[in-house]
KEKE-3310 file (N, C-alpha, C; in steps of 0.2 Angstrom, whole numbers, plus 5000, padded with zeros to 4 digits):
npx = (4670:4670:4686:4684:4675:4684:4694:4687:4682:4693:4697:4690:4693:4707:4705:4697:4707:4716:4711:4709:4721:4723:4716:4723:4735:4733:4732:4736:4736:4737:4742:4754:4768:4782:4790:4787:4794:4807:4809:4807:4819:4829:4827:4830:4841:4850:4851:4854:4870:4875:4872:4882:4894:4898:4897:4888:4877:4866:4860:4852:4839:4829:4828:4825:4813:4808:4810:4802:4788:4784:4784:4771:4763:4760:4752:4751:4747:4750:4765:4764:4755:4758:4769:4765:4758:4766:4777:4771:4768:4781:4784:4777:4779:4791:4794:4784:4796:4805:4798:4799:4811:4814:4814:4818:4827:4820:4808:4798:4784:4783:4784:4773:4763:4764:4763:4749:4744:4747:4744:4729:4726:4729:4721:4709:4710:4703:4691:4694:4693:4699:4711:4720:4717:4725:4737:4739:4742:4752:4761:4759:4763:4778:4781:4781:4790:4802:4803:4804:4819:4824:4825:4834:4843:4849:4850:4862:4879:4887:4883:4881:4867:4858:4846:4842:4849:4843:4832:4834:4838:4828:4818:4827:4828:4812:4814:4823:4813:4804:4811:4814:4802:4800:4810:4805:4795:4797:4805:4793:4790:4782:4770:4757:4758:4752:4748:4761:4758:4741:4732:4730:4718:4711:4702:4694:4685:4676:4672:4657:4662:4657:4651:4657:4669:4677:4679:4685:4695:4698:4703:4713:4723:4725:4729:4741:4748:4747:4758:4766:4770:4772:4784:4795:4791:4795:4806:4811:4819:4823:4809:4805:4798:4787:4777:4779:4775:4760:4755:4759:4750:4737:4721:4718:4705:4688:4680:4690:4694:4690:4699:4708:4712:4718:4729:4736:4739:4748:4757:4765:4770:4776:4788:4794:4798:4807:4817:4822:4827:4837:4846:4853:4864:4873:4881:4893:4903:4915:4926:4933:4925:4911:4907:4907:4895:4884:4884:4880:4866:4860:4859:4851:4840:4836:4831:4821:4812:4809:4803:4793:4785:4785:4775:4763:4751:4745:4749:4743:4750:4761:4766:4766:4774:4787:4789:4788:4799:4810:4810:4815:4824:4832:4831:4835:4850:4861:4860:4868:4867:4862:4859:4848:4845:4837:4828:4819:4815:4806:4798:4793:4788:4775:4769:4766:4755:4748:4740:4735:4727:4718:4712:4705:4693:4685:4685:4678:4664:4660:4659:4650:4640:4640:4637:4623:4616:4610:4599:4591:4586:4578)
npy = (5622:5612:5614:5627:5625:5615:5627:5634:5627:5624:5632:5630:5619:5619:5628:5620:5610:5618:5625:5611:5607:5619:5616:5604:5610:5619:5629:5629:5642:5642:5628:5630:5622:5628:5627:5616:5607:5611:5606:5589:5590:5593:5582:5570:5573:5567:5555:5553:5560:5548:5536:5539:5542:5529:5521:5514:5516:5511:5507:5518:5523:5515:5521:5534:5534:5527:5539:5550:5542:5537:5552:5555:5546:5552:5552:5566:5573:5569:5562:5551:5545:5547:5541:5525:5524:5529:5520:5507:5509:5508:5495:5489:5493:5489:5475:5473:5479:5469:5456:5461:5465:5450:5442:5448:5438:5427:5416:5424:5423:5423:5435:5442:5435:5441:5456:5453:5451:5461:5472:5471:5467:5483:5490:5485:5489:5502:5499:5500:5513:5529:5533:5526:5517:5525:5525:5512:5514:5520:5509:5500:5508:5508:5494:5492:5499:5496:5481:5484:5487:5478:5468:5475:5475:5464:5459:5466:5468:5476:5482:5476:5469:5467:5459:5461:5471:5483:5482:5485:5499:5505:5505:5511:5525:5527:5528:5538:5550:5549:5551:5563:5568:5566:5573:5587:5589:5589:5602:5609:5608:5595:5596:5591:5590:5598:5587:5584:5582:5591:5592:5579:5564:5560:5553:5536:5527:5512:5505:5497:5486:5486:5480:5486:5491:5483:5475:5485:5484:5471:5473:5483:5475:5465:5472:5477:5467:5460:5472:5468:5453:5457:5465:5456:5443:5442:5448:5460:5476:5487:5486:5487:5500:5501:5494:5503:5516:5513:5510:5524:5532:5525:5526:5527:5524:5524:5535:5544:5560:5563:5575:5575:5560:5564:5572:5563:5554:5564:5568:5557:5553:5566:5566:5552:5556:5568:5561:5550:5559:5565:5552:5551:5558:5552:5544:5536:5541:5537:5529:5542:5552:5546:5544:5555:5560:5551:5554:5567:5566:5561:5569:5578:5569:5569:5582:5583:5574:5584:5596:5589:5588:5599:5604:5597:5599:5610:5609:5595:5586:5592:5586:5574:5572:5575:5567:5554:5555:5558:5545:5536:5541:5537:5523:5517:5522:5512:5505:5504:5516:5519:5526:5518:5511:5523:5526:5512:5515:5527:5521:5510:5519:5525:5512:5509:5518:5518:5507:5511:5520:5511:5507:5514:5516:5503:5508:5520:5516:5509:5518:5524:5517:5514:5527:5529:5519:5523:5530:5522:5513:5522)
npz = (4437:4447:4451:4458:4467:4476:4478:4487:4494:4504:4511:4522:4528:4530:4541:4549:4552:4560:4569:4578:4580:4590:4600:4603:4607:4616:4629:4647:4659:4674:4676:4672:4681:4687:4700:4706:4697:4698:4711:4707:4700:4708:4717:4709:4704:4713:4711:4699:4699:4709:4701:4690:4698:4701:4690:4686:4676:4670:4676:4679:4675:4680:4693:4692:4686:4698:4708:4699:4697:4712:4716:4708:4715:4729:4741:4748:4764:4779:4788:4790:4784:4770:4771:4773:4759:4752:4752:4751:4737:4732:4734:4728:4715:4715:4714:4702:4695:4696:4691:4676:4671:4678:4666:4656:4647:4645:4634:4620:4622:4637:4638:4633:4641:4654:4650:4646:4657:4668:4661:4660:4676:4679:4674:4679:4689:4691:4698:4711:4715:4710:4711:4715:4702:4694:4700:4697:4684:4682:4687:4678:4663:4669:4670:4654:4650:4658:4655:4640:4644:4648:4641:4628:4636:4639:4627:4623:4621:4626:4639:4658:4666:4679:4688:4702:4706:4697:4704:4717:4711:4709:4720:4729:4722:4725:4740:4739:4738:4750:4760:4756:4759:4772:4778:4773:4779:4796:4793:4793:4805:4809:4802:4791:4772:4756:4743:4728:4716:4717:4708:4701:4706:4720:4725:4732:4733:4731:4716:4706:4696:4683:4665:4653:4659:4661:4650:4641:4649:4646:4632:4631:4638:4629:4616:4621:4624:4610:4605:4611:4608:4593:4594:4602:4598:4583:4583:4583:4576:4588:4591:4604:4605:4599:4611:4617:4613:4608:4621:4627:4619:4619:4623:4644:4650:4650:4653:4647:4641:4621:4618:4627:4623:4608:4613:4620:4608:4600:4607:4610:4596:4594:4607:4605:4590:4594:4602:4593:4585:4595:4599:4588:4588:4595:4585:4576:4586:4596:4610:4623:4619:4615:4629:4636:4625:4629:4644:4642:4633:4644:4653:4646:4645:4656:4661:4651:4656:4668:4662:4657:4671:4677:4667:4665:4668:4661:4648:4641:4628:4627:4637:4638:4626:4633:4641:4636:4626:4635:4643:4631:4626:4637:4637:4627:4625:4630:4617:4602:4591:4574:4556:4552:4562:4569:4558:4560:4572:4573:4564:4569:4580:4574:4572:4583:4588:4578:4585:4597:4590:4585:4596:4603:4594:4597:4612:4613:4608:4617:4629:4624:4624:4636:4643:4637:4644:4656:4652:4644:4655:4665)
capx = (4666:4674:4691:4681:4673:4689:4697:4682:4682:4700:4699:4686:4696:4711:4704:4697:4714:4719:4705:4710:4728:4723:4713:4728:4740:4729:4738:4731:4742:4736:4745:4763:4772:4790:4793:4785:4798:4813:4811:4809:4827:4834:4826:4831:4850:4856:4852:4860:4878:4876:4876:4889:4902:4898:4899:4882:4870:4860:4851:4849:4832:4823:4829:4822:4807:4806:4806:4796:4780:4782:4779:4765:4758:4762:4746:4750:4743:4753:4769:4763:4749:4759:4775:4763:4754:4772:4780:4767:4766:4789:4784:4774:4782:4799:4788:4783:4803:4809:4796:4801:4821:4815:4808:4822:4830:4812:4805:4794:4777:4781:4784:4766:4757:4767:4761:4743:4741:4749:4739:4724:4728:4729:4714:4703:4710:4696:4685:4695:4695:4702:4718:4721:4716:4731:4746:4740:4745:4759:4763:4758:4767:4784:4781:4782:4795:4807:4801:4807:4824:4827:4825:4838:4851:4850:4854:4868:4886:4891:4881:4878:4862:4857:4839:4842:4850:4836:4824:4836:4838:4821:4818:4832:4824:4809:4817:4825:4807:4801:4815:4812:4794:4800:4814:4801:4789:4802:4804:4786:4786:4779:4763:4754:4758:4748:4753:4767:4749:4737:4729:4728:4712:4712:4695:4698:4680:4676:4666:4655:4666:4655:4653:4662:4674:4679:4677:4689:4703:4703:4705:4719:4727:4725:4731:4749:4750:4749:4760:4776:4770:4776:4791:4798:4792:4796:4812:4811:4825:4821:4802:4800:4794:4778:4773:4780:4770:4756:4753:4757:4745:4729:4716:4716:4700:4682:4680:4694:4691:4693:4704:4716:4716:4723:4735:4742:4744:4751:4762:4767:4772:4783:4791:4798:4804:4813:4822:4823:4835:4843:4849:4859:4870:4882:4883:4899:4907:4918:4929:4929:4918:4905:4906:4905:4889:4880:4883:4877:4859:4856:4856:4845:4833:4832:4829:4814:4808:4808:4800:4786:4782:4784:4770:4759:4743:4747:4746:4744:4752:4769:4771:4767:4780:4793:4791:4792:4805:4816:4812:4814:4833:4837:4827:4841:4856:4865:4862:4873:4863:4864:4853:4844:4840:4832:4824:4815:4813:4800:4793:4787:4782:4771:4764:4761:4753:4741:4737:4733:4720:4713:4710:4701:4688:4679:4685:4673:4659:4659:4658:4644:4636:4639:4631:4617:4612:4607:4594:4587:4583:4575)
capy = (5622:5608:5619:5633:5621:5614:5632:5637:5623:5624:5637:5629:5613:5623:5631:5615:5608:5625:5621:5604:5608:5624:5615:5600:5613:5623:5630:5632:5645:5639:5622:5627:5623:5628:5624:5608:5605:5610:5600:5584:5590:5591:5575:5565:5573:5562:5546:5555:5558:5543:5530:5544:5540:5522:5520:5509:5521:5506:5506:5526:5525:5514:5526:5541:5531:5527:5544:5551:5538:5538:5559:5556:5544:5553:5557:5571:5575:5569:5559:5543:5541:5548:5536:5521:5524:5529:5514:5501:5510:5506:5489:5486:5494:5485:5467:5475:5478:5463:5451:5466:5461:5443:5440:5447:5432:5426:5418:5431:5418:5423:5442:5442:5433:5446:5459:5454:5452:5465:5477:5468:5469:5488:5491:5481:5493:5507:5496:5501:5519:5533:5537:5517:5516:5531:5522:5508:5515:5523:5505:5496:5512:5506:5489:5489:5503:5490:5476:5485:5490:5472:5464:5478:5476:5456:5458:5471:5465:5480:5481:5469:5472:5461:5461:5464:5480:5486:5481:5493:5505:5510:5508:5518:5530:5531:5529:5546:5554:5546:5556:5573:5570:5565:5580:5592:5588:5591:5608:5611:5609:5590:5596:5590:5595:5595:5581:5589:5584:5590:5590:5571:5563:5559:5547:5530:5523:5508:5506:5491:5483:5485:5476:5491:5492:5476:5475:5488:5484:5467:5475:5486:5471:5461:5475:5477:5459:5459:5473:5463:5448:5458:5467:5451:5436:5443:5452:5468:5479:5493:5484:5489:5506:5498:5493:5510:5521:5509:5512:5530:5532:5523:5529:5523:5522:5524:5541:5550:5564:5564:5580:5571:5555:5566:5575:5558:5554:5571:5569:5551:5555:5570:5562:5547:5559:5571:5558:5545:5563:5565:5545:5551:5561:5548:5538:5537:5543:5533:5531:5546:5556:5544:5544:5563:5561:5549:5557:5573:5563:5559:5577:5580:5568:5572:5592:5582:5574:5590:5599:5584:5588:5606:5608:5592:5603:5617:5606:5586:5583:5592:5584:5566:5572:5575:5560:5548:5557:5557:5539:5532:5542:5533:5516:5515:5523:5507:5502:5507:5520:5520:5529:5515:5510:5528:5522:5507:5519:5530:5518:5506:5522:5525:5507:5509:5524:5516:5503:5515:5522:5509:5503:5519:5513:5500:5511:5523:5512:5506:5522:5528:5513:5515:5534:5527:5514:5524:5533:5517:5509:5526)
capz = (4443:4452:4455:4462:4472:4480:4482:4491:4501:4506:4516:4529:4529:4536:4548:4555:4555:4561:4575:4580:4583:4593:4605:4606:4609:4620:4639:4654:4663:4680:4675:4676:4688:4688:4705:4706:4692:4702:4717:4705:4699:4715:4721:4704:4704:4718:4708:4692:4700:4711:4697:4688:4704:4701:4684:4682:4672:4665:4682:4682:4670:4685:4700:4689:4687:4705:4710:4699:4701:4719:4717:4707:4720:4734:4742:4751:4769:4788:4785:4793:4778:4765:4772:4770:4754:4745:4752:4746:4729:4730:4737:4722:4709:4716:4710:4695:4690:4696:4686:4670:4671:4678:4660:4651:4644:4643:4627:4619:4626:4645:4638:4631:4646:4658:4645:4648:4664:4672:4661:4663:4681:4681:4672:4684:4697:4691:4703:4718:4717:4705:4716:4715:4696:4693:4703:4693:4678:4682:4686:4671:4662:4671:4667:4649:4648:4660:4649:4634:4644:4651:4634:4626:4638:4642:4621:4621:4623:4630:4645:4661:4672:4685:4692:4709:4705:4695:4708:4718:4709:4708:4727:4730:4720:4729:4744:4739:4738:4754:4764:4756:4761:4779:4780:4773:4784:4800:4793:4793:4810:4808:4800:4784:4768:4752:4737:4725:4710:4718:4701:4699:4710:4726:4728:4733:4735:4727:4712:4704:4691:4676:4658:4649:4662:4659:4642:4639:4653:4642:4625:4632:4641:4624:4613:4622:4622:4603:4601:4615:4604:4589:4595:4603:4594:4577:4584:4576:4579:4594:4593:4609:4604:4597:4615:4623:4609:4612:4629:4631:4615:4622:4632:4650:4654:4646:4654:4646:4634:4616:4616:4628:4617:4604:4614:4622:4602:4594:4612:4606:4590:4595:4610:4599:4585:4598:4604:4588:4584:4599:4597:4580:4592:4595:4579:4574:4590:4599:4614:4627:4614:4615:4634:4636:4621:4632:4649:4642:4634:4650:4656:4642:4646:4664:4660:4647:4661:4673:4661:4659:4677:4676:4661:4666:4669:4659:4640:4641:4623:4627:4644:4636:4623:4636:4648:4632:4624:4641:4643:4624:4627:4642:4635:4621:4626:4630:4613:4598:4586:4569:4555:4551:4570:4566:4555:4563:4577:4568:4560:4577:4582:4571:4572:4591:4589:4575:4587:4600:4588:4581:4602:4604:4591:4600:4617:4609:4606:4623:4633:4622:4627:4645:4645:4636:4648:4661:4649:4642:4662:4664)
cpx = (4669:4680:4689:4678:4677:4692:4693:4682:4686:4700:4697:4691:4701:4710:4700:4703:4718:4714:4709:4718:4728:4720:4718:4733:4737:4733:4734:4737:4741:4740:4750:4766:4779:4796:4794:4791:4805:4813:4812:4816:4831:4833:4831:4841:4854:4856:4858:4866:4879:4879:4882:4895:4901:4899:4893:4875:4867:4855:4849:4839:4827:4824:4825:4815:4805:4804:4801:4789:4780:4779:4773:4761:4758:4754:4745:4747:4751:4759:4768:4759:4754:4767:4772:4762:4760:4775:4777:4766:4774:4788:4781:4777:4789:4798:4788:4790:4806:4807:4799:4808:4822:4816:4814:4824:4825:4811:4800:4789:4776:4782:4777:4761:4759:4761:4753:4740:4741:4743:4733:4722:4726:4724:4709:4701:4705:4693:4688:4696:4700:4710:4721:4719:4723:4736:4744:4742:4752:4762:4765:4763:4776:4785:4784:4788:4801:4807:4807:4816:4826:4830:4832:4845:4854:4853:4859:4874:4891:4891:4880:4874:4860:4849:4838:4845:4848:4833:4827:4836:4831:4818:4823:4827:4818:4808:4818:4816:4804:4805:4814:4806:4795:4805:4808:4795:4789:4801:4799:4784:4781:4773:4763:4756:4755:4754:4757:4761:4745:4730:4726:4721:4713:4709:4699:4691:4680:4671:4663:4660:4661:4658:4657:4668:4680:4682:4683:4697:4704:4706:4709:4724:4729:4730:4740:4751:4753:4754:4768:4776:4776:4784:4796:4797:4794:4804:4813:4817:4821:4812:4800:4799:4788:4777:4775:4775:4764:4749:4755:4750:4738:4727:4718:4712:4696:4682:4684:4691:4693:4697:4710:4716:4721:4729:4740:4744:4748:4756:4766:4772:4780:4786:4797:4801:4809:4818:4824:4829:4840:4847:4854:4864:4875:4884:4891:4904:4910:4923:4928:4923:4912:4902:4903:4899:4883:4878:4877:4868:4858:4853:4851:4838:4831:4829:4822:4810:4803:4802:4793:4782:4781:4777:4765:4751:4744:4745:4749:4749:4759:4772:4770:4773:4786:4795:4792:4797:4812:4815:4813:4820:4835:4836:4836:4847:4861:4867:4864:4867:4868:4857:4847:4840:4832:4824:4816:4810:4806:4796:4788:4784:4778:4765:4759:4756:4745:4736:4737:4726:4715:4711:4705:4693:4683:4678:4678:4664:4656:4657:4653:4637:4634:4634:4623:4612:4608:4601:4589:4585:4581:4568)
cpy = (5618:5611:5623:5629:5620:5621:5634:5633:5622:5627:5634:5621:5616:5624:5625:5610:5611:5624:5617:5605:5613:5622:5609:5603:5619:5624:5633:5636:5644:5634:5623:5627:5621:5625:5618:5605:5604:5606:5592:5584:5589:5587:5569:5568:5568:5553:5547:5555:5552:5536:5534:5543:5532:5518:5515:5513:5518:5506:5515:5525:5521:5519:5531:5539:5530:5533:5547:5549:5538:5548:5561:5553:5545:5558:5561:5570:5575:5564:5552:5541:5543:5543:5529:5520:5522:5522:5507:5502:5507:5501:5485:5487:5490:5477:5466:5475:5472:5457:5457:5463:5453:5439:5442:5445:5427:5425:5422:5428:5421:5432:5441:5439:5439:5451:5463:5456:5457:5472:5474:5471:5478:5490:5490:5486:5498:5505:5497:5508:5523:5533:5528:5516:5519:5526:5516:5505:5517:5515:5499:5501:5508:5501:5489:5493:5498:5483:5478:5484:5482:5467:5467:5477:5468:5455:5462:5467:5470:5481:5476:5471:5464:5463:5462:5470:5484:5490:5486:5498:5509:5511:5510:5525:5532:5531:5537:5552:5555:5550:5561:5572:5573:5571:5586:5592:5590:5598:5611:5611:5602:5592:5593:5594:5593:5592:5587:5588:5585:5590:5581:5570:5560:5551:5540:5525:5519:5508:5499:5489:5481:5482:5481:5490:5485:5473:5478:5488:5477:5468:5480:5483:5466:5466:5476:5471:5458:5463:5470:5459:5451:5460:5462:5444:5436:5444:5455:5471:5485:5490:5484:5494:5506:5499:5501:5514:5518:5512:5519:5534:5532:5528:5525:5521:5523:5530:5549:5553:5564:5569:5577:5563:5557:5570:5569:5555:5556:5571:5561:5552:5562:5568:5557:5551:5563:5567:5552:5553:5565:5558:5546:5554:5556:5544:5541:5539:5536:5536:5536:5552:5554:5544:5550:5565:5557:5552:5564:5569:5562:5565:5577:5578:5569:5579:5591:5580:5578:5595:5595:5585:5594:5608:5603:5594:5606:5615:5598:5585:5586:5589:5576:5566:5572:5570:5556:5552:5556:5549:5535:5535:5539:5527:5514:5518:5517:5504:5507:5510:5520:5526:5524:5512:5516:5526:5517:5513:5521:5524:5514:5513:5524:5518:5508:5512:5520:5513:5505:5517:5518:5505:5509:5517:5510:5504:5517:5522:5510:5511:5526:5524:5513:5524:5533:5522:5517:5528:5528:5513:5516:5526)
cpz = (4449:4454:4458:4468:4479:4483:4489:4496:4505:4512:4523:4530:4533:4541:4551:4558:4559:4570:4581:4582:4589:4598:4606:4610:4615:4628:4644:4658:4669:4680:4676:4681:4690:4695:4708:4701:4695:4709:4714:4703:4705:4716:4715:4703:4709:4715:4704:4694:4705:4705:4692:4691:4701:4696:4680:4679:4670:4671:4683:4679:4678:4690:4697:4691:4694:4708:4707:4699:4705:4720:4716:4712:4726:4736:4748:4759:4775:4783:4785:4786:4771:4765:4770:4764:4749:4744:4751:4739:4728:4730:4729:4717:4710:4715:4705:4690:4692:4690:4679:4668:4674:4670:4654:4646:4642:4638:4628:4625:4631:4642:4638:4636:4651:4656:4648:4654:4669:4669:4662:4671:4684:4677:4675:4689:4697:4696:4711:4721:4711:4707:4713:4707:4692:4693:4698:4688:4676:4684:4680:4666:4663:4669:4660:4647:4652:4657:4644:4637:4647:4644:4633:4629:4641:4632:4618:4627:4626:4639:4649:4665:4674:4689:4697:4711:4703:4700:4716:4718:4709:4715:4731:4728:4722:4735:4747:4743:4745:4759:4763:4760:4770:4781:4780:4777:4791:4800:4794:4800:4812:4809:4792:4780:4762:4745:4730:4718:4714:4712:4699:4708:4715:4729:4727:4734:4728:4722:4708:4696:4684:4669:4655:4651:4660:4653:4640:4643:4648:4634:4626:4631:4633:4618:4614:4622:4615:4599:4605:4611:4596:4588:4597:4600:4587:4576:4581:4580:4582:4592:4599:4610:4602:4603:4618:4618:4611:4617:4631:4625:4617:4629:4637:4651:4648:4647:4652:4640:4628:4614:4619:4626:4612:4607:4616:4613:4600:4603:4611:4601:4591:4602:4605:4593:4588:4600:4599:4585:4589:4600:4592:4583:4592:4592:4576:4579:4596:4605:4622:4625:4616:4622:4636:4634:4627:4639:4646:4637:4639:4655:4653:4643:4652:4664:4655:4653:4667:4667:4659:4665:4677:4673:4660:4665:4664:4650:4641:4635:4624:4634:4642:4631:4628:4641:4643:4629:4629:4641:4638:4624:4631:4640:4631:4622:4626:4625:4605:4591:4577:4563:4553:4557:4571:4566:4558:4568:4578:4566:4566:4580:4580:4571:4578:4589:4586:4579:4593:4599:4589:4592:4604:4600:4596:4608:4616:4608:4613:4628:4631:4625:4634:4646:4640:4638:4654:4659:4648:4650:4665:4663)
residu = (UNK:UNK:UNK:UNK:UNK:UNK:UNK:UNK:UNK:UNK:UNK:UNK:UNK:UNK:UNK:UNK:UNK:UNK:UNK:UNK:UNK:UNK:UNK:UNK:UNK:UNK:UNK:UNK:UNK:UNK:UNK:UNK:UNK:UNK:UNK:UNK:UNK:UNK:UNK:UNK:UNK:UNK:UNK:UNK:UNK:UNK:UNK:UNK:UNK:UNK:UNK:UNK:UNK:UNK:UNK:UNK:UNK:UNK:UNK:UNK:UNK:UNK:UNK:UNK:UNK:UNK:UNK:UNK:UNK:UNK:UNK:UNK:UNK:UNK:UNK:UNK:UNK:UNK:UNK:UNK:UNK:UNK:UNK:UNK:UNK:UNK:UNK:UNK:UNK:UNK:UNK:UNK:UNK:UNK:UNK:UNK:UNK:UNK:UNK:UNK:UNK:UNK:UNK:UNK:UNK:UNK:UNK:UNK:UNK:UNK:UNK:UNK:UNK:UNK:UNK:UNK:UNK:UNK:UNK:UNK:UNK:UNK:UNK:UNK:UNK:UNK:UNK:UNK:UNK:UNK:UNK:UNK:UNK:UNK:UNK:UNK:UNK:UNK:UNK:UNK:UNK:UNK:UNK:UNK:UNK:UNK:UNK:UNK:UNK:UNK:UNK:UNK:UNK:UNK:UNK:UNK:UNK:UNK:UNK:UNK:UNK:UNK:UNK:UNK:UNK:UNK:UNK:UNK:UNK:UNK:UNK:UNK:UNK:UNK:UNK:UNK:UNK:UNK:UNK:UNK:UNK:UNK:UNK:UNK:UNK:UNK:UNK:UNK:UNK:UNK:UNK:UNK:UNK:UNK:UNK:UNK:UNK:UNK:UNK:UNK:UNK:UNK:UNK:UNK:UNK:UNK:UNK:UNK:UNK:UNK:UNK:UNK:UNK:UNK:UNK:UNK:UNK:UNK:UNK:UNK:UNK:UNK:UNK:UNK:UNK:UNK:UNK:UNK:UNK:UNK:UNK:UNK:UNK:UNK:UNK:UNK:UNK:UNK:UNK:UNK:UNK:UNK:UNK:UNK:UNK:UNK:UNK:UNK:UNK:UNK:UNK:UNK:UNK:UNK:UNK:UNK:UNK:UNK:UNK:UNK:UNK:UNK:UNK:UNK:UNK:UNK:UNK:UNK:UNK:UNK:UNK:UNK:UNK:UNK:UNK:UNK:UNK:UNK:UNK:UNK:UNK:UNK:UNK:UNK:UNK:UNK:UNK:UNK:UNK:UNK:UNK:UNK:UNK:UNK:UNK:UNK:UNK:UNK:UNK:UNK:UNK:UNK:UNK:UNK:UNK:UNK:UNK:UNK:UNK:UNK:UNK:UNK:UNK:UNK:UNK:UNK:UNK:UNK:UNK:UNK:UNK:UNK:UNK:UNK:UNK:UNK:UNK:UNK:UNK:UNK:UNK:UNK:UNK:UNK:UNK:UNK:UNK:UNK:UNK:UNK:UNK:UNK:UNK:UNK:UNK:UNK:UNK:UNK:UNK:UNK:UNK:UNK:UNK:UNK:UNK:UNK:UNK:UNK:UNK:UNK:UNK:UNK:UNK:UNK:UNK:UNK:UNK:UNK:UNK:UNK:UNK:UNK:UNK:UNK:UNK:UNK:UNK:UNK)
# end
């Protein structure tokens, strides 16, 4: 009876597996946008063969980064308002990389207070407007991903980086962006043109800084803390994929939907393996092999990024797989791959990820709270 039971029940089990993957994977054909994709390419090629001529690739991952969050915060309209906004969002985020590569050679302590405050920090931003909540993420975002990249490359004997080449390479990079705007805009006839997202939110009003809201930008800011603590005071090998899974894992806000918590996980998880197998590429290669293997990952990851921006709308879970995937190839190229690096790889990202979930929990807890306060003062 019991066997019968199980077969029978089998089937319905599937098909809610079957379900729940088909709503992750789910496309909105409005959402792509091929074109919006190749102008990131042009725009981000001129960093690519600049450090290419130059021969200092370890600062390409912030320029990339530079332009692409300046595209996303570019809020569109007349040039004069979209020349200030972008140029306060470089202003900021060229801070943000500095303390990142300041912190380097940093005992872990000052990583983990960094860590917290900074997300802290971009958490609280909810309270100034959604538009202003966004760029704050996309900063916190950059933070922990140049963190990771400061660490790795202040501990590798191969490479030398300098924090004031970082801190230009990134505003170089959105430099770059800030003159397409200003060029295309010329061409237009110095009229307005709309943001390259119009999909992301534009409002800017302020909002009352609720208990929830608070509540859960410190148990964000507390959880990345715990997982820099780990990756760096423990010194795990590539343990800064903990914090990078982590934080592309969690929710942002209270507000977001349980269908996009799980794509930002099942985009987590496949990002970090695409690129935990594109890291085996150059094991054992040496010489100008190794050189021609590394130049050509860096296309790779640029053409994952491109298609990140391409398919952003279109399905959340494979455009978080390809923005972490591009930047978790550029994170570690400087350092030497083997298969047990692999190894680790996978495994922190698996941790992140966990501690991602397990932060949705009380995140969960709290936003139920918050839509049932306005029934009970009612």
């Amino acid at each position: 009876m019991a066997g019968k039971s199980d077969r029978a029940a089998q089937p319905a089990h599937r098909r809610n597996i079957t379900g729940w993957l088909s709503n992750v994977f789910a496309r909105d054909p409005a959402g792509l946008n091929w074109p919006r994709a190749v102008v990131f390419l042009d725009v981000a090629m001129v960093p690519l063969f600049v450090f290419w001529a130059i021969g200092y690739e370890q600062y390409l991952l912030s320029a990339l980064f530079g332009v692409l969050f300046t595209a996303l915060a570019d809020p569109g309209g007349g040039f004069g308002r979209r020349a200030s906004d972008t140029s306060l969002f470089a202003l900021i985020g060229a801070g943000t990389t500095a303390l990142a590569f300041a912190l380097g050679a940093a005992a872990w302590g000052w990583l983990v207070l960094a860590a917290f405050l900074v997300t802290l920090v971009a958490g609280l931003a909810a309270a100034f407007g959604t538009r202003r909540f966004v760029n704050a993420l996309l900063l916190n975002i950059w933070f922990v991903i140049a963190l990771a990249l400061a660490v790795g490359l202040h501990t590798s004997s191969r490479v030398t980086s300098h924090t004031w080449a970082q801190v230009l390479a990134w505003t170089g990079g959105a430099a770059v962006w800030i003159l397409v705007t200003f060029l295309w805009w010329l061409i237009r006839g110095r009229t307005g043109s709309p943001k390259l997202f119009p999909e992301l939110p534009g409002d800017t009003s302020r909002k009352k800084p609720t208990v929830p809201l608070i509540m859960f930008a410190l148990i964000r800011a507390l959880a990345i803390a715990g997982t820099v603590a780990l990756a760096y005071g423990l010194d795990l090998s590539h343990g800064s994929w903990i914090s990078i899974a982590a934080m592309i894992a969690m929710k942002p806000s209270l507000e977001q939907a349980a269908l996009v918590s799980a794509q930002r996980l099942v985009g987590a998880l496949i990002g970090a393996g695409a690129a935990a197998l594109l890291l085996l590429v150059p094991v054992n290669e040496t010489g100008l092999r190794l050189f021609a293997v590394e130049r050509g990952l860096e296309v790779v990851a640029l053409v994952l990024l491109v298609h990140g921006v391409g398919v952003r709308f279109w399905n959340y879970a494979l455009y978080t797989a390809a923005i972490a995937a591009g930047a978790l190839v550029l994170l570690d190229l400087p350092q030497p791959s083997d298969y047990a690096a692999e190894g680790y790889r996978v495994l922190w990202t698996l941790c992140g990820v966990g501690i991602g979930l397990l932060v949705m929990l009380p995140a969960g807890l709290l936003a139920r709270r918050t839509a049932a306060t306005p029934r009970q003062t009612t």
